[in-house]
Structures are given as C-alpha cells and as structure tokens.
C-alpha positions as CSV (number, residue, x, y, z in Angstrom):
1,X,105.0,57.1,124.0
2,X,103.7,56.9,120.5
3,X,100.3,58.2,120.3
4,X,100.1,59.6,123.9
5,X,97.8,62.5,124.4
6,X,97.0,64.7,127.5
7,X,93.1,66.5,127.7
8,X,92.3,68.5,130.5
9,X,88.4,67.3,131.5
10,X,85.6,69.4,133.0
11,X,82.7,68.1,134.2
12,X,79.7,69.5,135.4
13,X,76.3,68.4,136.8
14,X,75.9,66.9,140.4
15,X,79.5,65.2,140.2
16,X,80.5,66.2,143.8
17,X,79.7,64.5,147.0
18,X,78.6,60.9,144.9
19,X,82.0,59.3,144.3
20,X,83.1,61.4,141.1
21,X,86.8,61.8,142.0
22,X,87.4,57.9,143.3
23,X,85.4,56.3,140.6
24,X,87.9,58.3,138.0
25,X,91.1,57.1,139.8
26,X,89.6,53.4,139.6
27,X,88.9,54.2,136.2
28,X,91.8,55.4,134.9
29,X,94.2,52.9,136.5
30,X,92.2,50.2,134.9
31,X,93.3,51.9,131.1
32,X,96.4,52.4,132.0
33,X,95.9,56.6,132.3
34,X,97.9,58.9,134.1
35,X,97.1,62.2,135.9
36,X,94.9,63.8,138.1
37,X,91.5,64.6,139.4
38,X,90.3,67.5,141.8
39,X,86.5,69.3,143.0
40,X,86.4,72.8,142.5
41,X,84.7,75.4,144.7
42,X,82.5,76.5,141.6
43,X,80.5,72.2,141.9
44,X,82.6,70.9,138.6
45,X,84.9,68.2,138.6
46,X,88.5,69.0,136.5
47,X,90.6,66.2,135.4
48,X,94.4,66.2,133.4
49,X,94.2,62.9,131.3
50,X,97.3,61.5,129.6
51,X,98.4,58.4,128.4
52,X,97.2,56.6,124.5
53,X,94.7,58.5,122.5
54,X,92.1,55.3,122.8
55,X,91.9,55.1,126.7
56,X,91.9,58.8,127.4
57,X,89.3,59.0,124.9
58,X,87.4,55.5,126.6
59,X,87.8,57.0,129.7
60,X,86.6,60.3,128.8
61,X,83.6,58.7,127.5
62,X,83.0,56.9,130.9
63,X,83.2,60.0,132.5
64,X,79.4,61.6,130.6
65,X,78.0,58.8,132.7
66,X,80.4,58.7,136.1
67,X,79.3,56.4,139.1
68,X,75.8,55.7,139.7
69,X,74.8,58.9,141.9
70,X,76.2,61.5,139.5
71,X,74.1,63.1,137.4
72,X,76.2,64.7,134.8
73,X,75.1,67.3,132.7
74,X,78.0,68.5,130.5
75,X,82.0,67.3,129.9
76,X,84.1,70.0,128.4
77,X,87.1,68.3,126.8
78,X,90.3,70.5,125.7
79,X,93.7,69.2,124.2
80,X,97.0,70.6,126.3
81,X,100.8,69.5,125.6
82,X,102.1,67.0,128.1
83,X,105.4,69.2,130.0
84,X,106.1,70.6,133.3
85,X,103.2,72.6,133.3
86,X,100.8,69.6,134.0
87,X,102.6,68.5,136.8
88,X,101.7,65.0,135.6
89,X,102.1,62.3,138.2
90,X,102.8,58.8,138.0
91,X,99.8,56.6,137.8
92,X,96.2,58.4,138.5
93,X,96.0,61.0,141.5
94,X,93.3,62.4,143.5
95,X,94.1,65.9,144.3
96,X,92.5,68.7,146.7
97,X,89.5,70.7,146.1
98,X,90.4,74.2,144.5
C-alpha cells in the first residue's frame, strides 16, 4: 500500500483501567488502521499502528487525549518496518497485558 507506515505507540499517564485499549480498537477501525494494542505490567499502554501515513498519524493524535477517564501524560512515537516481526494482524486487535 502506497504510503503505508507502521509506528509502534507508548503511552503513559493513567491509561489503564479507564477504557484505553477498547477506545483505540474503535478508533482505529474507524481510519481504516491495522494492528494491535496491549497494557503492560510497568501502567503504559503499547500500540503497533499500520496502515496510511495520515490516519496512523490522526489516530496517533487521538491517542494524547484517549477516552474521557484517561489522563495522559506522555505518547512516545517510534517508526518500525512493517514484516514478520510485527506480527501484524488483520484489522485492529486487543492483545494481553505483558
């Protein structure tokens, strides 16, 4: 897909227990983005974005503000190839806590 990107997300602040992980999958499936979206132990939230450059980067924007209970305090965004590595799925995936 011309101008397809992948970002792995981290966000932190209180983005756990309000909704973070669902409200992304809504999110994403309404741009048309694929991947995934998992807690960690540490209280961040980690996503793997991919799909065109101008709703991964929407979404990611969404995502400094999150559902109404979250209060986020930072999003760490980095640039990874799409391949086997990312395990991408199809459509947007909620995945256990690691």
């Amino acid at each position: 897909m011309a101008g397809a990107v992948c970002r792995k997300v981290l966000v932190s602040g209180r983005v756990q227990g309000v909704f973070y992980r669902g409200w992304t999958c809504r999110e994403a499936a309404e741009l048309g983005v694929s991947g995934w979206v998992r807690n960690l132990r540490d209280g961040r939230v980690e996503a793997l974005l991919c799909g065109p450059a101008l709703a991964v980067d929407t979404l990611i924007a969404r995502m400094h503000e999150g559902p109404g209970a979250a209060r986020v305090e930072a999003v760490a965004v980095e640039d990874v190839p799409a391949g086997e590595e990312n395990d991408l799925p199809r459509g947007f995936v909620q995945r256990p806590t690691v």
